[in-house]
C-alpha positions, 0 to 999 in steps of 0.5 A: 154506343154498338160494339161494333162501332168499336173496331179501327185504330186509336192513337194513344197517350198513357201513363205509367203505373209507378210512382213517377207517372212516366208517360207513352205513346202508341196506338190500340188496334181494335177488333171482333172475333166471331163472338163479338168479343173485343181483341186488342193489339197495343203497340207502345213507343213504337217497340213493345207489343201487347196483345188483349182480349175482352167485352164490351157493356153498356159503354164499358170496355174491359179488355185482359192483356199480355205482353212479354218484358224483360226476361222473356218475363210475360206481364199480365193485367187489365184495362178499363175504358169509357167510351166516351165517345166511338172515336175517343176512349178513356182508360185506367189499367193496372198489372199484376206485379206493378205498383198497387199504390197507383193505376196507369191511365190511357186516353185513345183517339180514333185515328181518321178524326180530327181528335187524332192529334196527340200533344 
């Protein structure tokens, strides 16, 4: 896979990084900048924005992300995805204050192909 088949929009499913494994959904914006690294835009349960910016290696892409919580609090981390595919990501991510004993997961579809669909 090219870096540049990844850019679009992906609808995502994804698992919290706690003890309850409590689950979201969203979608993942995808994009290059001049330099063919990766910036990212997650919007998650239709209410909370989240902002990444990364590279992309032999079917790897790690991507640093922000977002504001609670607080004006802002929340930092990282995210691991394995292209399987250019329509269909898979992911692991963890924050700095979250739970060390556990790792979110996040599993993205290209939006447009018959993967779209999320149960």
């Amino acid at each position: 896979m090219q870096i540049t088949q990844l850019p679009g929009t992906y609808n995502i499913k994804g698992i919290n990084q706690n003890e309850e494994s409590s689950t979201y959904k969203g979608t993942l914006t995808l994009s290059l900048d001049e330099n063919l690294r990766v910036n990212a835009e997650w919007l998650i349960n239709n209410s909370q924005i989240q902002f990444g910016n990364g590279f992309f290696k032999n079917n790897i892409l790690v991507i640093n992300f922000n977002y504001v919580g609670d607080n004006d609090a802002v929340f930092k981390g990282v995210v691991v995805y394995k292209c399987i595919s250019q329509d269909i990501l898979e992911g692991f991510w963890s924050e700095k204050h979250g739970n060390p004993q556990y790792l979110g997961e996040e599993t993205c579809f290209r939006i447009g192909t018959q993967n779209e669909v999320i149960n």
